[in-house]
Z-matrix of the N, CA and C atoms (Angstrom, degrees):
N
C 1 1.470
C 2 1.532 1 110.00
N 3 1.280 2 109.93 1 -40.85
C 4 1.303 3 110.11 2 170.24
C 5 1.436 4 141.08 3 -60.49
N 6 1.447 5 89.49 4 -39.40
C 7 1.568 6 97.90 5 -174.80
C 8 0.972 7 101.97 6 -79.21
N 9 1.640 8 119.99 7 -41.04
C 10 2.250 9 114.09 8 165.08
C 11 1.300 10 109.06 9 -33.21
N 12 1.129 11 122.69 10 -43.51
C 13 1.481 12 112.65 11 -161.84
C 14 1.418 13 119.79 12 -63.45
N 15 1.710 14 98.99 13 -38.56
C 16 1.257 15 122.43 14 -172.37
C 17 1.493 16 117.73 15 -71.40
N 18 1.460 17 116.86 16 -57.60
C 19 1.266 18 115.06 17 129.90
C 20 1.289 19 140.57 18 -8.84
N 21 1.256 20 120.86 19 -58.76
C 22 0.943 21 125.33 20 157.61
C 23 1.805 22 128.44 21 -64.74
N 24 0.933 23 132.36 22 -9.74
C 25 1.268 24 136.21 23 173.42
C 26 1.500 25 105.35 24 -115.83
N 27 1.225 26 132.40 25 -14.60
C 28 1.786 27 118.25 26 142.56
C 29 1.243 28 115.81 27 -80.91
N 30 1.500 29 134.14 28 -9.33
C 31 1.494 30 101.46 29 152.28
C 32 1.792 31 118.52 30 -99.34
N 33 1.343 32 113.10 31 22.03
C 34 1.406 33 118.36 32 172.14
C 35 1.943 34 88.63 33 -90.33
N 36 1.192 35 134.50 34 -65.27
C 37 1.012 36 132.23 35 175.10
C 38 1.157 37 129.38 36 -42.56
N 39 1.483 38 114.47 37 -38.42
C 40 1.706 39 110.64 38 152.51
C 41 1.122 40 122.27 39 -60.59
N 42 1.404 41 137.91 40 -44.21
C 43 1.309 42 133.51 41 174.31
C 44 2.022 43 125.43 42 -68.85
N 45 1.597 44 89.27 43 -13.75
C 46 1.569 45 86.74 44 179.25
C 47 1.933 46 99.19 45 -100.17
N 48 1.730 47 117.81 46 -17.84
C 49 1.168 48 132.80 47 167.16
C 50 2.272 49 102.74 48 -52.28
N 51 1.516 50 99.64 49 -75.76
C 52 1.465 51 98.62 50 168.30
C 53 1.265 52 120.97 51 -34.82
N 54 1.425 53 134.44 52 -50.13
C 55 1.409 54 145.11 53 -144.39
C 56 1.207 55 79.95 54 -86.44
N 57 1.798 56 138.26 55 -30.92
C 58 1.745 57 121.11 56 -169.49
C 59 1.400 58 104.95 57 79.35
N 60 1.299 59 125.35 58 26.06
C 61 1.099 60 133.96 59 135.21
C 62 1.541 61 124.96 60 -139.43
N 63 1.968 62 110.87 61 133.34
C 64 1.125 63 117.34 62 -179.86
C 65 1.394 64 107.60 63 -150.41
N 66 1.308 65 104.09 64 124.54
C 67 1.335 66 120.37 65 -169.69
C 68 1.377 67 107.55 66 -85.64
N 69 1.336 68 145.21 67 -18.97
C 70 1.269 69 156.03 68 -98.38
C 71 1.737 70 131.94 69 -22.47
N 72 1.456 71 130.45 70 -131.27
C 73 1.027 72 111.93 71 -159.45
C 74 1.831 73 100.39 72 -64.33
N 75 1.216 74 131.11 73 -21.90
C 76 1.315 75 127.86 74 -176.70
C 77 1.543 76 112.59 75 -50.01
N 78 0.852 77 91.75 76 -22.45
C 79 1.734 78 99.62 77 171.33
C 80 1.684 79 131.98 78 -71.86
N 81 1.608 80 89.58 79 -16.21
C 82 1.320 81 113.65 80 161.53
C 83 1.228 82 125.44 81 -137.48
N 84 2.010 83 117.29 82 93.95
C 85 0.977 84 76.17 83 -176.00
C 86 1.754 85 106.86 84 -147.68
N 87 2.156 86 86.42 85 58.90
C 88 1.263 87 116.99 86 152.75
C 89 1.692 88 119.20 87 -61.54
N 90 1.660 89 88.59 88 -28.31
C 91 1.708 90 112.08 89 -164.94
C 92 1.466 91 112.78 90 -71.34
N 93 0.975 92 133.27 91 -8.35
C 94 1.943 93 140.67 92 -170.79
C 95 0.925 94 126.44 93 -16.64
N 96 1.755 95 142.23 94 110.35
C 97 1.250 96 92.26 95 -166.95
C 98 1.558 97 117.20 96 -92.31
C-alpha cells in the first residue's frame, strides 16, 4: 500500500516535471514523512 502510494506520487511528479512545472514535495504536504 505504501509503496503504491509512493509510486504513485513519482509518476504525479513526472507528469507535473514534463508539463515544466514542479512544485516539489511542497505540493504534498499531506505526504510528511
Amino acid at each position: 500500500e505504501r509503496i503504491n502510494k509512493y509510486n504513485q506520487l513519482l509518476r504525479i511528479e513526472e507528469e507535473l516535471d514534463e508539463a515544466g512545472v514542479y512544485a516539489g514535495k511542497s505540493a504534498f504536504p499531506r505526504f510528511k514523512a
